[in-house]
C-alpha positions in Angstrom: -3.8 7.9 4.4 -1.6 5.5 6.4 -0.7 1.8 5.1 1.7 -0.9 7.4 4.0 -2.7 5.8 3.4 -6.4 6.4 7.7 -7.2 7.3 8.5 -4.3 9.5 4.9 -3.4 11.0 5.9 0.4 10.1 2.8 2.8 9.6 3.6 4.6 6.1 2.0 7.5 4.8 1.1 7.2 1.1 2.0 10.3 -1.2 -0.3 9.5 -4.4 -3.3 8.2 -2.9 -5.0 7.2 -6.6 -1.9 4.8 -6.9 -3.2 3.0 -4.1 -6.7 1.8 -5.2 -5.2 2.0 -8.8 -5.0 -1.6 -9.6 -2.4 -1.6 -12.6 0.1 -0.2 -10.3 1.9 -2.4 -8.3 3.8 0.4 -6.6 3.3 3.5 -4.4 5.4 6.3 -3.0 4.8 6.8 0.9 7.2 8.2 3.7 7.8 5.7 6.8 6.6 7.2 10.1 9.2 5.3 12.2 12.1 6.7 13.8 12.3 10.8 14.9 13.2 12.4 11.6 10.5 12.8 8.8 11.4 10.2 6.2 12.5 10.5 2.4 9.7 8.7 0.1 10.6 5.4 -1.4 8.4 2.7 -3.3 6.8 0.0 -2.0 5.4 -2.8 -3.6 1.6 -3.1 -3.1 1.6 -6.9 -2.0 4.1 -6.2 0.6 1.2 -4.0 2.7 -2.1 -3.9 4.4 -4.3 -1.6 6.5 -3.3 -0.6 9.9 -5.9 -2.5 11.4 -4.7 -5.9 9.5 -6.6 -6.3 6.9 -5.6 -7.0 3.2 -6.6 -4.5 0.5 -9.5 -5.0 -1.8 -9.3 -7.3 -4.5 -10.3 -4.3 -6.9 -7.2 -2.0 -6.2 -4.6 -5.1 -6.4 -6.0 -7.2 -9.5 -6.8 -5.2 -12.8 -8.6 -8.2 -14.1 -10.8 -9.2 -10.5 -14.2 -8.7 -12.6 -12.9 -11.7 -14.6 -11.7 -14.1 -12.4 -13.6 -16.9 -11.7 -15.1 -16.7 -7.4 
């Protein structure tokens, strides 16, 4: 699955997909897509990506405690 990362608009391929939608991690481990050479993983923090397409993710895979919070 492919992320963008909100600063430098690079797509990212996430590594551990379950630490995406995971909401008590704040970080996952993707390879950027930009330049020629396939990247080295790093970690990004959650908060600092979104969909492709724009979108922020779910409140469930960013907020362990989403069920509780008030609407």
């Amino acid at each position: 699955m492919f992320v963008m990362h909100k600063r430098t608009c690079d797509l990212l391929e996430v590594m551990v997909l379950e630490d995406l939608y995971d909401p008590c991690k704040s970080y996952i481990t993707a390879r950027s897509h930009s330049g020629e050479e396939m990247q080295d993983p790093e970690t990004f923090l959650k908060s600092e990506l979104m969909f492709p397409s724009g979108e922020r993710f779910p409140r469930c895979w960013v907020d362990a405690h989403y069920q509780h919070a008030s609407a």
